[in-house]
MOPAC internal coordinates of N, CA, C and O (Angstrom, degrees):
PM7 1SCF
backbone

  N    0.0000 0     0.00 0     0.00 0    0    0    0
  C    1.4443 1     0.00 0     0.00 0    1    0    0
  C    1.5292 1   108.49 1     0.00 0    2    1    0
  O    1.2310 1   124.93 1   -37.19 1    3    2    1
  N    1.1088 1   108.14 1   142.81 1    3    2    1
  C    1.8674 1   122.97 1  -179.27 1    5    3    2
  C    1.7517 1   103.18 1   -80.64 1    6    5    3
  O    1.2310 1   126.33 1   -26.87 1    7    6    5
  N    1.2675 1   105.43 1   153.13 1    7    6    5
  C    1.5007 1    98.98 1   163.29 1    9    7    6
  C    1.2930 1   102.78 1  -158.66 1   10    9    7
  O    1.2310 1   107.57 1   -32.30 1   11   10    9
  N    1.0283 1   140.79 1   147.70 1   11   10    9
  C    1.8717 1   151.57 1  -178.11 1   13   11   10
  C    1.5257 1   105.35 1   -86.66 1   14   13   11
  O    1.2310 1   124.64 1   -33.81 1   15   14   13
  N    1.2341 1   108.70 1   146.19 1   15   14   13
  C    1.6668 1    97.10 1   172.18 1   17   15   14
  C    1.5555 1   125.19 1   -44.61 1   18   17   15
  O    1.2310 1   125.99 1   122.18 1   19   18   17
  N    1.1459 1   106.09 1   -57.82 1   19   18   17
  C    1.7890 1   107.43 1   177.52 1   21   19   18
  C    1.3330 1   111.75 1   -53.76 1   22   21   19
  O    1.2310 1   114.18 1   167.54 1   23   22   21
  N    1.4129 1   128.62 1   -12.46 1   23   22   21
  C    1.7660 1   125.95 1   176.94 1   25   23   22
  C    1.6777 1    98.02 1   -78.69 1   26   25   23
  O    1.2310 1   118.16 1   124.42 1   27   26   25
  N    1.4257 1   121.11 1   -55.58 1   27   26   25
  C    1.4665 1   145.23 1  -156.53 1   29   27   26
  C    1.9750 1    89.28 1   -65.53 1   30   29   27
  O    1.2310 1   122.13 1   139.91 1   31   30   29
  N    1.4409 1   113.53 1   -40.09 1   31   30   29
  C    1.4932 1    96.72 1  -156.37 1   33   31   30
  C    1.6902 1    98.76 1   -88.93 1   34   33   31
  O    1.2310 1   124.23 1   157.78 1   35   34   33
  N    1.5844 1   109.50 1   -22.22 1   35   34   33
  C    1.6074 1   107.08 1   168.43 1   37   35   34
  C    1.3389 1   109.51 1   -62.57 1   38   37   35
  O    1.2310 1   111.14 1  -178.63 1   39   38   37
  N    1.1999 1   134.28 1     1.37 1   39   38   37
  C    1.8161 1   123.68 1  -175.42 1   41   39   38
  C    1.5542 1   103.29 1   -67.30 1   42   41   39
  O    1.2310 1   127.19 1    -7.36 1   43   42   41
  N    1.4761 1   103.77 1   172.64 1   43   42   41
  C    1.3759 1   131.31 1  -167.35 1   45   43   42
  C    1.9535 1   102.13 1   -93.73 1   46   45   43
  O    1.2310 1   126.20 1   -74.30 1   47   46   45
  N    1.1771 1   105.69 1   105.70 1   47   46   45
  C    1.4999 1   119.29 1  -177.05 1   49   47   46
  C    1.9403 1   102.23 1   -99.27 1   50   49   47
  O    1.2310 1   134.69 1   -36.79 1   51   50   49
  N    1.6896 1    89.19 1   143.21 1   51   50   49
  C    1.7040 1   100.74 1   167.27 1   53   51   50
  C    1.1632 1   118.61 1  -135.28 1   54   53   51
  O    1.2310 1   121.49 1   -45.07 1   55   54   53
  N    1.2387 1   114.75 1   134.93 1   55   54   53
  C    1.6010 1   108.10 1  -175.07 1   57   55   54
  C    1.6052 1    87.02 1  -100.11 1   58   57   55
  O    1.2310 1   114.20 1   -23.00 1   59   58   57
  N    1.4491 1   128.59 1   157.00 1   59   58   57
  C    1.4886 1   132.33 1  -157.44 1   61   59   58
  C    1.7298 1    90.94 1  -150.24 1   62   61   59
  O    1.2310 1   130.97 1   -47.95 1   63   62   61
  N    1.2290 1    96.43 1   132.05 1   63   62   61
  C    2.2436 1    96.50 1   159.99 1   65   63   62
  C    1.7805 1    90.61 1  -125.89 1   66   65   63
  O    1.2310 1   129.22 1   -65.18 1   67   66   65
  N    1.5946 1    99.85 1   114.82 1   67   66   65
  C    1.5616 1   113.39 1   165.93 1   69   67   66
  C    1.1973 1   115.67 1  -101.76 1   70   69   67
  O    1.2310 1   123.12 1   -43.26 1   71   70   69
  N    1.0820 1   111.62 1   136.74 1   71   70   69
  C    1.9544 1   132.46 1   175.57 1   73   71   70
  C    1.8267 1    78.36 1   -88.83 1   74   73   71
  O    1.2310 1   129.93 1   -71.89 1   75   74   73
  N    1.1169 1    98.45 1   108.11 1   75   74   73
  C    1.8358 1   103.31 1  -179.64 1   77   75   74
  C    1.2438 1   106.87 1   -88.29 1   78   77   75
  O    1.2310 1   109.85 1   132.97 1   79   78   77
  N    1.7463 1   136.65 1   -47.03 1   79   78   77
  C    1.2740 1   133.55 1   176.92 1   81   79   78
  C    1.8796 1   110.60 1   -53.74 1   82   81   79
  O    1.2310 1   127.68 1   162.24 1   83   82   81
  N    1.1472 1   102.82 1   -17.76 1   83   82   81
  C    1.5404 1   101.42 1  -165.68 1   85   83   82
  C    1.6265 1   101.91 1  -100.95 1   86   85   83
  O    1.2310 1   120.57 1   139.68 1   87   86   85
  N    1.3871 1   116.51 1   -40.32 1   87   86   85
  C    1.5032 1   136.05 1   175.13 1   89   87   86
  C    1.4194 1    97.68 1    90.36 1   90   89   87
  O    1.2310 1   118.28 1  -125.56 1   91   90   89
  N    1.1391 1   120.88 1    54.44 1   91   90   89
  C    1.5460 1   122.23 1  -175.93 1   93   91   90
  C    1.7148 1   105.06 1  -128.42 1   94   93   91
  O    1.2310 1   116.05 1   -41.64 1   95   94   93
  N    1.8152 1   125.10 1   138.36 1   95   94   93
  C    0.9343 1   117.51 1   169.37 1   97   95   94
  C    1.2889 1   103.22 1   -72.52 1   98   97   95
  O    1.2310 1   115.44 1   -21.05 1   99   98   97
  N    1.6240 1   126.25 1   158.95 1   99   98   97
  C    1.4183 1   138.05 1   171.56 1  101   99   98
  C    1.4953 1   114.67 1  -105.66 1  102  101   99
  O    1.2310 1   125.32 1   157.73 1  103  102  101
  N    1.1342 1   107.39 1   -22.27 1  103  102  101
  C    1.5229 1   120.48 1   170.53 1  105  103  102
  C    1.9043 1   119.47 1   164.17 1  106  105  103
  O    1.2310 1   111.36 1   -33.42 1  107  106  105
  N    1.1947 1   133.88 1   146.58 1  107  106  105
  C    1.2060 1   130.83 1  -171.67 1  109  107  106
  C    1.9747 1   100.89 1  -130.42 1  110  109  107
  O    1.2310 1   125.09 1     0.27 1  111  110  109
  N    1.5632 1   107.84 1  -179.73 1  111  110  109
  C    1.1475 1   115.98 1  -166.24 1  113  111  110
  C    1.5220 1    97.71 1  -175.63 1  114  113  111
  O    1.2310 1   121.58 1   -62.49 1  115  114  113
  N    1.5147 1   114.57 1   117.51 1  115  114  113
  C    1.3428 1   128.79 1  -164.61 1  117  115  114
  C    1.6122 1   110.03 1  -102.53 1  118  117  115
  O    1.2310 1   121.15 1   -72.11 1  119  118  117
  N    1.4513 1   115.40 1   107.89 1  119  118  117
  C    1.5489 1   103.27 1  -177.96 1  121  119  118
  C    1.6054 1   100.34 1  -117.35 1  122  121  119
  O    1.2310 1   134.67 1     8.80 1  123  122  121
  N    1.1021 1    89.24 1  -171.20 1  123  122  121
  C    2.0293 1   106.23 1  -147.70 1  125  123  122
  C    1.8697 1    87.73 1  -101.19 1  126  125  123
  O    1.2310 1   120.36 1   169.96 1  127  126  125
  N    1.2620 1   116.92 1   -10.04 1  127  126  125
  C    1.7285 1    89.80 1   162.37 1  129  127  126
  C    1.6387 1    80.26 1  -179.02 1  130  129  127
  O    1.2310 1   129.17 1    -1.49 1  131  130  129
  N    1.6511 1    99.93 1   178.51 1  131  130  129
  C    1.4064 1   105.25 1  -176.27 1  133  131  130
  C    1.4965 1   144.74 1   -72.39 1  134  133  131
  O    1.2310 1   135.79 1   151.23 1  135  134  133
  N    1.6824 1    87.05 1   -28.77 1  135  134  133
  C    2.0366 1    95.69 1   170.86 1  137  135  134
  C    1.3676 1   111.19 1   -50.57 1  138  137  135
  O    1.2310 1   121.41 1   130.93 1  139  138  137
  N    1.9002 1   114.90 1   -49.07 1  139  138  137
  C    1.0614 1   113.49 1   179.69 1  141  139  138
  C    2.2551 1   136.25 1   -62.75 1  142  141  139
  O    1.2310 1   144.95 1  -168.78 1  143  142  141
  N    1.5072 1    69.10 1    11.22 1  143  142  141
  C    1.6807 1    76.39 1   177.20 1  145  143  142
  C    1.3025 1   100.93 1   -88.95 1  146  145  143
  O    1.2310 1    93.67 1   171.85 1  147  146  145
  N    1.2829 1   162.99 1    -8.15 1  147  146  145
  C    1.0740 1   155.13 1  -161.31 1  149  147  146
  C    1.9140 1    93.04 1  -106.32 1  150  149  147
  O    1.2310 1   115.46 1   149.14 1  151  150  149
  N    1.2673 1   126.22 1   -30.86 1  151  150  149
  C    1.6622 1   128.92 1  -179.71 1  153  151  150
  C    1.5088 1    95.84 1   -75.62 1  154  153  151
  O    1.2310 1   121.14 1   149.80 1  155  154  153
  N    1.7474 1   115.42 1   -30.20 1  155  154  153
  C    1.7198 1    98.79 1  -168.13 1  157  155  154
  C    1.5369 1   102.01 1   -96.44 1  158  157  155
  O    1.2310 1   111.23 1  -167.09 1  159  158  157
  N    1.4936 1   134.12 1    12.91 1  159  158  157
  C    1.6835 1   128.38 1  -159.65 1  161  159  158
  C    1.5331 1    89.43 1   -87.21 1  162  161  159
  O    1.2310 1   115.48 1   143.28 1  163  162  161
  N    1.8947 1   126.19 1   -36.72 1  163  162  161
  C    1.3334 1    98.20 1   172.89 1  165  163  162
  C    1.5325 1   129.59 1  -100.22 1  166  165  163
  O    1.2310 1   126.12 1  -159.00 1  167  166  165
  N    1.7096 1   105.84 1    21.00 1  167  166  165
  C    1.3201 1   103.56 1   170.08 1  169  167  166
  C    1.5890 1    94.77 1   -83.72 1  170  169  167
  O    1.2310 1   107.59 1   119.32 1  171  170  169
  N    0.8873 1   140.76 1   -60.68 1  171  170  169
  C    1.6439 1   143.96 1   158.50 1  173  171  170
  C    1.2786 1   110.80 1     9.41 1  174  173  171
  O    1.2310 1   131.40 1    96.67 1  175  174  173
  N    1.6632 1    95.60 1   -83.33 1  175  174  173
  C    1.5450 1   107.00 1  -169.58 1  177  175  174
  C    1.8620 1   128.93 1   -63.34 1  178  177  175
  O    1.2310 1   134.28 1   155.67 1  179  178  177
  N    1.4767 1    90.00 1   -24.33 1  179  178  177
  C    1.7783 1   104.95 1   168.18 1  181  179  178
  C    1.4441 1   109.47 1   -78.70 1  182  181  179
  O    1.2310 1   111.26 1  -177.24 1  183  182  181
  N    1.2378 1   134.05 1     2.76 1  183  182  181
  C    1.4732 1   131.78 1   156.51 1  185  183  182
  C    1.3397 1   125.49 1   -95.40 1  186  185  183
  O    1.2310 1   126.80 1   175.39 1  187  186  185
  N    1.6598 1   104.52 1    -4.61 1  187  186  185
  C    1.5541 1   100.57 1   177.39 1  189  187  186
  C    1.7642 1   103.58 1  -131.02 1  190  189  187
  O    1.2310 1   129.24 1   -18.21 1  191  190  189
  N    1.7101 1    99.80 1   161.79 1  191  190  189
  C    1.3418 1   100.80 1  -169.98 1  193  191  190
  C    1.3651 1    96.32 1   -84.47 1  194  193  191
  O    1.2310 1   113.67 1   -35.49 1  195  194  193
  N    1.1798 1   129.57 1   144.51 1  195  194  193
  C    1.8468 1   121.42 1  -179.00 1  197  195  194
  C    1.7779 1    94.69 1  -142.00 1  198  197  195
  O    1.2310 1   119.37 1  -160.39 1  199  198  197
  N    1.3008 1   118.80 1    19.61 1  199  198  197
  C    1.2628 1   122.95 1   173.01 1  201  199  198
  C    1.8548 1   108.22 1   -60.23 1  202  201  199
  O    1.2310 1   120.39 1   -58.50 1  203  202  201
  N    1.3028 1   116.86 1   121.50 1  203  202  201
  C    1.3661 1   112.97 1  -173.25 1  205  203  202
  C    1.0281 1   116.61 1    90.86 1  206  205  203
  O    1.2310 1   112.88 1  -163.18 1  207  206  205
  N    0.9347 1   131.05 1    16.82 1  207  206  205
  C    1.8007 1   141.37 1  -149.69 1  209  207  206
  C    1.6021 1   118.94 1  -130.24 1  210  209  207
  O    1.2310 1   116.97 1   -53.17 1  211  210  209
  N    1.2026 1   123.36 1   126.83 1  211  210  209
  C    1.3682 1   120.38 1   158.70 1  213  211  210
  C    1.6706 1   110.69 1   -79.93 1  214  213  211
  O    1.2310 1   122.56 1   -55.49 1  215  214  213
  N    0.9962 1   112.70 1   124.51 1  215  214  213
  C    2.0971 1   125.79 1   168.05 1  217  215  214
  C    1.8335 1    89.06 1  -101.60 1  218  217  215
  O    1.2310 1   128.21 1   -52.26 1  219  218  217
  N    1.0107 1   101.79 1   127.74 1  219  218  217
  C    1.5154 1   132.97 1   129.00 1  221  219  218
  C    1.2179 1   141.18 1   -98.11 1  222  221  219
  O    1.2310 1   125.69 1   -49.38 1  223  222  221
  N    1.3656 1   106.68 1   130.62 1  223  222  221
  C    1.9710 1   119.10 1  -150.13 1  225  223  222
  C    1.0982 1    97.62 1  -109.42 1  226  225  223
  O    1.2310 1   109.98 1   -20.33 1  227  226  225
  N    1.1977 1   136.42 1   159.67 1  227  226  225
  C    1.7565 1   125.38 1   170.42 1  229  227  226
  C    1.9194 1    69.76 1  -108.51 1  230  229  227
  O    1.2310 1   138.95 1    10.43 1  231  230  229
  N    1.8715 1    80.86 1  -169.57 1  231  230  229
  C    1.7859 1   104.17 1  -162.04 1  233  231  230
  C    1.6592 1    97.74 1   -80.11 1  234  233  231
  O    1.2310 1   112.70 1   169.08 1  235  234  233
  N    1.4168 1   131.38 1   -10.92 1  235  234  233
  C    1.5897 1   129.70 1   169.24 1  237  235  234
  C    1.3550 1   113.28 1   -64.58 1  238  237  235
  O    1.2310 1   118.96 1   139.09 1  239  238  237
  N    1.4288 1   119.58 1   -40.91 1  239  238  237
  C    1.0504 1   125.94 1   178.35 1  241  239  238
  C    2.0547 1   135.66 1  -105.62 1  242  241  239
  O    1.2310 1   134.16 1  -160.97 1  243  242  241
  N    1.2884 1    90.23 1    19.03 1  243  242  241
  C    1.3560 1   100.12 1   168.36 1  245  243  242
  C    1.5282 1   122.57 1   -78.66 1  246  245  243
  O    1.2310 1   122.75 1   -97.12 1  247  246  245
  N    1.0474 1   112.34 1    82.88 1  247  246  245
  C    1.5839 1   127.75 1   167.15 1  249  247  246
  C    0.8643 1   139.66 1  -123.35 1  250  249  247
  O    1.2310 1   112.03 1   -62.97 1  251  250  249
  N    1.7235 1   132.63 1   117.03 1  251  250  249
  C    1.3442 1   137.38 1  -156.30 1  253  251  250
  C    1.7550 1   114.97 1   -48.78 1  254  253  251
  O    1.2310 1   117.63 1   172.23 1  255  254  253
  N    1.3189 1   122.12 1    -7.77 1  255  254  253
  C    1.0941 1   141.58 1  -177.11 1  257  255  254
  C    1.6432 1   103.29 1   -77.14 1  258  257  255
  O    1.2310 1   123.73 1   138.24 1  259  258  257
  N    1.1433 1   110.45 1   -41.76 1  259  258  257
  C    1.2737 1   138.79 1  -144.65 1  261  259  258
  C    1.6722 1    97.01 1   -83.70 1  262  261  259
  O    1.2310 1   135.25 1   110.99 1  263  262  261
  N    0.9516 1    88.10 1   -69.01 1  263  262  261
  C    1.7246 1   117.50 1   173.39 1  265  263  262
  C    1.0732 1    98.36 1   -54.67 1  266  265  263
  O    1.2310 1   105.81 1   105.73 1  267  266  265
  N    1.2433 1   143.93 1   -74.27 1  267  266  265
  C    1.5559 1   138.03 1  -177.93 1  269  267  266
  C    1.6395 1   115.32 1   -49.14 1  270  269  267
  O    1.2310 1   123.05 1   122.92 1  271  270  269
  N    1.2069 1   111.75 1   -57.08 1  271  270  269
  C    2.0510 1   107.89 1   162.57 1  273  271  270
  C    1.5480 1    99.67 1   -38.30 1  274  273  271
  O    1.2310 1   116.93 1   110.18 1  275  274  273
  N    1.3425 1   123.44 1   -69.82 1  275  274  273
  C    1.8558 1   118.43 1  -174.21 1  277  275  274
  C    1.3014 1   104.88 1    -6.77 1  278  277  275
  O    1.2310 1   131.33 1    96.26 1  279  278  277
  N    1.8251 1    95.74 1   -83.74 1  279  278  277
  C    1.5634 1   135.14 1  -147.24 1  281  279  278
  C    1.6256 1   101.32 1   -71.51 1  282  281  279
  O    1.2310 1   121.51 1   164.81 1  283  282  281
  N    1.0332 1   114.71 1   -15.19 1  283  282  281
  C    1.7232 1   122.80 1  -166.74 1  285  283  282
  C    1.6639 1    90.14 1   -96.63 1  286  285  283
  O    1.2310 1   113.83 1   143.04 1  287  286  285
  N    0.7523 1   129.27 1   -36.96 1  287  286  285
  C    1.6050 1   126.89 1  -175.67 1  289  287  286
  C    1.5713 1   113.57 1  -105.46 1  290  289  287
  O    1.2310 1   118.89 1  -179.86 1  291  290  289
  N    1.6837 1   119.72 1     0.14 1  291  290  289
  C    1.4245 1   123.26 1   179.29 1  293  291  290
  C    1.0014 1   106.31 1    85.80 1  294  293  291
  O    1.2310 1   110.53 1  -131.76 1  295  294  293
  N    0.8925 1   135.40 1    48.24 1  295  294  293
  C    1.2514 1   121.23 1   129.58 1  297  295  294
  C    1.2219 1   139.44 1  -124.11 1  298  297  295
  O    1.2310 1    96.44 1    47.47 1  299  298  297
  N    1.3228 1   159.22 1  -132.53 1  299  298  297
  C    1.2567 1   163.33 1  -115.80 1  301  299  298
  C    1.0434 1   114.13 1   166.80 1  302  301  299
  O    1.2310 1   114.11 1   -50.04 1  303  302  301
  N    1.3663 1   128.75 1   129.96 1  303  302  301
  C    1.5988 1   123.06 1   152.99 1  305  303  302
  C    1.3715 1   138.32 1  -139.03 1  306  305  303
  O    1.2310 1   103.41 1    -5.24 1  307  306  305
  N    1.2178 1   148.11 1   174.76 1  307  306  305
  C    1.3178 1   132.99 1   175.18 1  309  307  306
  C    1.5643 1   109.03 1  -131.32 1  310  309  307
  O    1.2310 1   100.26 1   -44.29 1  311  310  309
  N    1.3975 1   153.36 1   135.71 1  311  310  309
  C    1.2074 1   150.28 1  -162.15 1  313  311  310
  C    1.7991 1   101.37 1  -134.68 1  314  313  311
  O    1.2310 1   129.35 1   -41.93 1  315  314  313
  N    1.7722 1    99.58 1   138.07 1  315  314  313
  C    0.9396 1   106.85 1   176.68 1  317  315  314
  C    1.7758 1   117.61 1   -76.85 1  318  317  315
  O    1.2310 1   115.22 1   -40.15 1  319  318  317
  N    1.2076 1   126.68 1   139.85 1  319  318  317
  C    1.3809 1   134.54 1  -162.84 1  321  319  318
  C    1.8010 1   102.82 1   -97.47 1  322  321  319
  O    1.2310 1   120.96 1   -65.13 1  323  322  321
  N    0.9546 1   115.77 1   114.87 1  323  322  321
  C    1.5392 1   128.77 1   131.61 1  325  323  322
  C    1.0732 1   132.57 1  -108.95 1  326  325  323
  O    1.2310 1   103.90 1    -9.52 1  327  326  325
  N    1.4839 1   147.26 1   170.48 1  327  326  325
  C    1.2315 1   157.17 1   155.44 1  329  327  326
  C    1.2983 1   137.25 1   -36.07 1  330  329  327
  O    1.2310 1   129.08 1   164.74 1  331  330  329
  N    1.3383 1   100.10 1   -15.26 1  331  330  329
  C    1.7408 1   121.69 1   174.07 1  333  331  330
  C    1.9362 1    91.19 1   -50.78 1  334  333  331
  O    1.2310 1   110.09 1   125.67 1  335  334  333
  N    0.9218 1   136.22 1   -54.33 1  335  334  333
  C    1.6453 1   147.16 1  -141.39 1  337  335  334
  C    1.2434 1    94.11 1  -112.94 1  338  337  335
  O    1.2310 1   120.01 1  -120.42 1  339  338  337
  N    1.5638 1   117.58 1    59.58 1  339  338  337
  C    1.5769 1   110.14 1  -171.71 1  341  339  338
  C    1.5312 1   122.60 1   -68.32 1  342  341  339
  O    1.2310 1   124.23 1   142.03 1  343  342  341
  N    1.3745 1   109.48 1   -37.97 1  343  342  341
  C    1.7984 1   104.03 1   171.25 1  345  343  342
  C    2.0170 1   116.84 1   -58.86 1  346  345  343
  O    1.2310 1   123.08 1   155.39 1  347  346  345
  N    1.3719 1   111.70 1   -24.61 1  347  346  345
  C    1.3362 1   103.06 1  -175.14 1  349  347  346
  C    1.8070 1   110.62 1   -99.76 1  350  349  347
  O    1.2310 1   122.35 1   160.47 1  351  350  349
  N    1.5446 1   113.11 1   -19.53 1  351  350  349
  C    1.3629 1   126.32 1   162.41 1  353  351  350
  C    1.7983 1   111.16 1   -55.61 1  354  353  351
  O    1.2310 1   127.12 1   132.18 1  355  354  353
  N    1.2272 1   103.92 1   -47.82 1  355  354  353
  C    1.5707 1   112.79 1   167.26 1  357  355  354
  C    1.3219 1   132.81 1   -71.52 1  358  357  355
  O    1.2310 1   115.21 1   170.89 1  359  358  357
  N    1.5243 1   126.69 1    -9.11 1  359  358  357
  C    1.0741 1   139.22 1   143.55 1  361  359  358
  C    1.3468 1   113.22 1   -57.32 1  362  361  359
  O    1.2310 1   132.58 1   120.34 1  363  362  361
  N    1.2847 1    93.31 1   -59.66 1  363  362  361
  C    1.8720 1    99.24 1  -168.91 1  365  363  362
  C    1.7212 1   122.49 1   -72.98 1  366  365  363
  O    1.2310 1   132.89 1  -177.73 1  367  366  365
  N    1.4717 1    92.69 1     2.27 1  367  366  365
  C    2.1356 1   111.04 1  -173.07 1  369  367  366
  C    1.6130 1    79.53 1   -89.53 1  370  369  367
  O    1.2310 1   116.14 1   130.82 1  371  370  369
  N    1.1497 1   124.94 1   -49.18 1  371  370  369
  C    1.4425 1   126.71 1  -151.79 1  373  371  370
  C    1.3363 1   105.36 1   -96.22 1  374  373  371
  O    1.2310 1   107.49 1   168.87 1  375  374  373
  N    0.9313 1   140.94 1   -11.13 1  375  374  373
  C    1.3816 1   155.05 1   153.39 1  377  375  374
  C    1.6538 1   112.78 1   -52.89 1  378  377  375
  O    1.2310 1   129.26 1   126.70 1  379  378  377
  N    1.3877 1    99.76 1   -53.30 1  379  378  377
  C    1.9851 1   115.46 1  -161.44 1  381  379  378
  C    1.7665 1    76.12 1   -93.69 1  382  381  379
  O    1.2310 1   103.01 1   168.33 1  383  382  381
  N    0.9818 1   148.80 1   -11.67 1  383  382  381
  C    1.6829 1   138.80 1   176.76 1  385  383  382
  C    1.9011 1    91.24 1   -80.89 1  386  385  383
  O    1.2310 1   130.01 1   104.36 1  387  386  385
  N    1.5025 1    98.30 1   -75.64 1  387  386  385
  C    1.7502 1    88.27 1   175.70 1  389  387  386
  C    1.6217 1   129.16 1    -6.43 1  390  389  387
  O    1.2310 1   138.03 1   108.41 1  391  390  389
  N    1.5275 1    82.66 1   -71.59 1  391  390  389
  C    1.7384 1   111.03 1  -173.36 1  393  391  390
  C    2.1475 1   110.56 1   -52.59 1  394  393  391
  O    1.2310 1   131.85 1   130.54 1  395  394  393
  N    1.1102 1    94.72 1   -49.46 1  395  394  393
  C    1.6514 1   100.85 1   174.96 1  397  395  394
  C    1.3534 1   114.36 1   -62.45 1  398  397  395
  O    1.2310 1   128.94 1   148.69 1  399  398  397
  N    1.8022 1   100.38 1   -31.31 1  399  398  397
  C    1.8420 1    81.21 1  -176.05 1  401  399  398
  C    1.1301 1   118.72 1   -97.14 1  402  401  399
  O    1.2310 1   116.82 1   138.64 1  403  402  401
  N    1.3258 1   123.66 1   -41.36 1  403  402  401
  C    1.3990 1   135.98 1   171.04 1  405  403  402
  C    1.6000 1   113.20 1  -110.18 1  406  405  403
  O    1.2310 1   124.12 1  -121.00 1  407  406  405
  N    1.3331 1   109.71 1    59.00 1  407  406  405
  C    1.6530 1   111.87 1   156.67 1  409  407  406
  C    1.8407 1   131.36 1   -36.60 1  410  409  407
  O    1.2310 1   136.84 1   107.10 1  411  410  409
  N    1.4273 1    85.00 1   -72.90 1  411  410  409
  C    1.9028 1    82.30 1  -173.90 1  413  411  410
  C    1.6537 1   105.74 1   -77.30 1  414  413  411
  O    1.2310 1   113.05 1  -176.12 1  415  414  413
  N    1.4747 1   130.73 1     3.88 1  415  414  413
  C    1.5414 1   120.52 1   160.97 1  417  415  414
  C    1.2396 1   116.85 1   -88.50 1  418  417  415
  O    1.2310 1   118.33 1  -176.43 1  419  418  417
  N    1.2166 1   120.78 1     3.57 1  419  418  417
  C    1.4173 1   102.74 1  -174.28 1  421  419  418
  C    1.6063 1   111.80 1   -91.06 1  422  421  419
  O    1.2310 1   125.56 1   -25.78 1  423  422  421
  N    0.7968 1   106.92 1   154.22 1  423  422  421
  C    1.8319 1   136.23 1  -176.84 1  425  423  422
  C    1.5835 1   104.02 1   -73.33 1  426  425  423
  O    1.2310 1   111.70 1   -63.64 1  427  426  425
  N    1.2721 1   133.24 1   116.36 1  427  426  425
  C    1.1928 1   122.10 1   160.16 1  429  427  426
  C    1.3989 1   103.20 1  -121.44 1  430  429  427
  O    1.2310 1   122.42 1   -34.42 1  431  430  429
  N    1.8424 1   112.98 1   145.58 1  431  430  429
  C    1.2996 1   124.18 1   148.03 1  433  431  430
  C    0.9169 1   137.65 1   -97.74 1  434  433  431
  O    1.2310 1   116.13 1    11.30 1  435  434  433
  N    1.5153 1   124.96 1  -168.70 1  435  434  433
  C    1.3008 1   123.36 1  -167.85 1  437  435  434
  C    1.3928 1   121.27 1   -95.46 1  438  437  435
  O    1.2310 1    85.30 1   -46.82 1  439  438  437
  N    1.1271 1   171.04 1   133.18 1  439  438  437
  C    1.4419 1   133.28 1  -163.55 1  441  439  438
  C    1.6279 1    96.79 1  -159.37 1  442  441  439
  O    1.2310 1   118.33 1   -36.00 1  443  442  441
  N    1.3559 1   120.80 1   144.00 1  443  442  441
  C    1.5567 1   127.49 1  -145.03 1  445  443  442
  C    1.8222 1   110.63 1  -150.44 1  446  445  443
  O    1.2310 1   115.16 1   -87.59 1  447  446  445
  N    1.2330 1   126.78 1    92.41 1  447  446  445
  C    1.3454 1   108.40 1  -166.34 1  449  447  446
  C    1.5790 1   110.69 1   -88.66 1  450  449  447
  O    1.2310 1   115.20 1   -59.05 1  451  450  449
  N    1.2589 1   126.71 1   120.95 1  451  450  449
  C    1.5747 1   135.00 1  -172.60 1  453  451  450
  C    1.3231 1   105.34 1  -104.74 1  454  453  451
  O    1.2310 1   110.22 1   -72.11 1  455  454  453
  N    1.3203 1   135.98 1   107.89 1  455  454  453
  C    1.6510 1   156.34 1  -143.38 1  457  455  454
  C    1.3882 1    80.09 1   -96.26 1  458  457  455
  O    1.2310 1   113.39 1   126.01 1  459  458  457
  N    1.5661 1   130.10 1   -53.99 1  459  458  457
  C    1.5986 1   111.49 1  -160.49 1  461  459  458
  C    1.9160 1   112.75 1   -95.97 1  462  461  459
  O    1.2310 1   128.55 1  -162.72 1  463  462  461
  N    1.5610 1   101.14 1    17.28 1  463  462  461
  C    1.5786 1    79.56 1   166.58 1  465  463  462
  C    1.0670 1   124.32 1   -83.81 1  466  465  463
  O    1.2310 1   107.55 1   -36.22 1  467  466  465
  N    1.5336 1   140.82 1   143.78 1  467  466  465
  C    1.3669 1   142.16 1  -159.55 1  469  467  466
  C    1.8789 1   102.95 1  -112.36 1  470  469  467
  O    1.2310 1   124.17 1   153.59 1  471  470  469
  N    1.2078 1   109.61 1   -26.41 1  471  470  469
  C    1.1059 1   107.62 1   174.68 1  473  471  470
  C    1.3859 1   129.33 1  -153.40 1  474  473  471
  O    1.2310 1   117.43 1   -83.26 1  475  474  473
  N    1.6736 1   122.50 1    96.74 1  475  474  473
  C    1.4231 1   136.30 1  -158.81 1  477  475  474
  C    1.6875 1   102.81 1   -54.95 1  478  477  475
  O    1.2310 1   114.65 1   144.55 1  479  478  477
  N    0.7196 1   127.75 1   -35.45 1  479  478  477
  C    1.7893 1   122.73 1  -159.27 1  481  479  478
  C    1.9031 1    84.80 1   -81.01 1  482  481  479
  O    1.2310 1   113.66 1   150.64 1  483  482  481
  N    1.0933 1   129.60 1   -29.36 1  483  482  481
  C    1.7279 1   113.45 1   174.91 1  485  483  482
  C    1.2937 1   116.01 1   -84.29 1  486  485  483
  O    1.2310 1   120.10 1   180.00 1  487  486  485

């Protein structure tokens, strides 16, 4: 079947949170077209406990907003990268260049995020 853009953008959208090891939905939220999925990702996420949790974002929903609800309630996340976010996309081009050329020299540390320190210099 054919469809024109204006048919394709009236379709029926779901935003979904999957427990993927289990294959179970965790909860969904039906909006009226797609921009508006990025306004419903934190009505979503404030209905579920994700404390302990990795969230995965696709690239619609990567927003520092977004990321901060995660980490503010415990959890974790990982976001898919496009170019929209060009200063932190360019970190991460030059980063995966590092990694290809000089793999086994590179230096890694340890690095640990502590939610209740109030003040880094003590």
């Amino acid at each position: 079947m054919l469809y024109t853009n204006a048919e394709r953008s009236n379709g029926f959208h779901i935003i979904c949170a999957w427990a993927t090891e289990h294959g179970l939905t965790l909860g969904q939220i039906a909006v009226d077209s797609k921009p508006n999925e990025t306004i419903e990702i934190p009505q979503l996420l404030s209905q579920l406990d994700h404390c302990h949790t990795i969230i995965s974002v696709d690239t619609l929903g990567c927003k520092k907003t977004t990321g901060k609800q995660i980490t503010a309630n415990g959890g974790d996340h990982t976001f898919a990268m496009i170019e929209n976010h060009p200063k932190l996309y360019k970190s991460i081009e030059f980063f995966g260049k590092l990694i290809k050329k000089d793999w086994y020299n590179l230096v890694f540390a340890f690095c640990e995020t502590n939610r209740n320190i109030t003040n880094a210099a003590t």
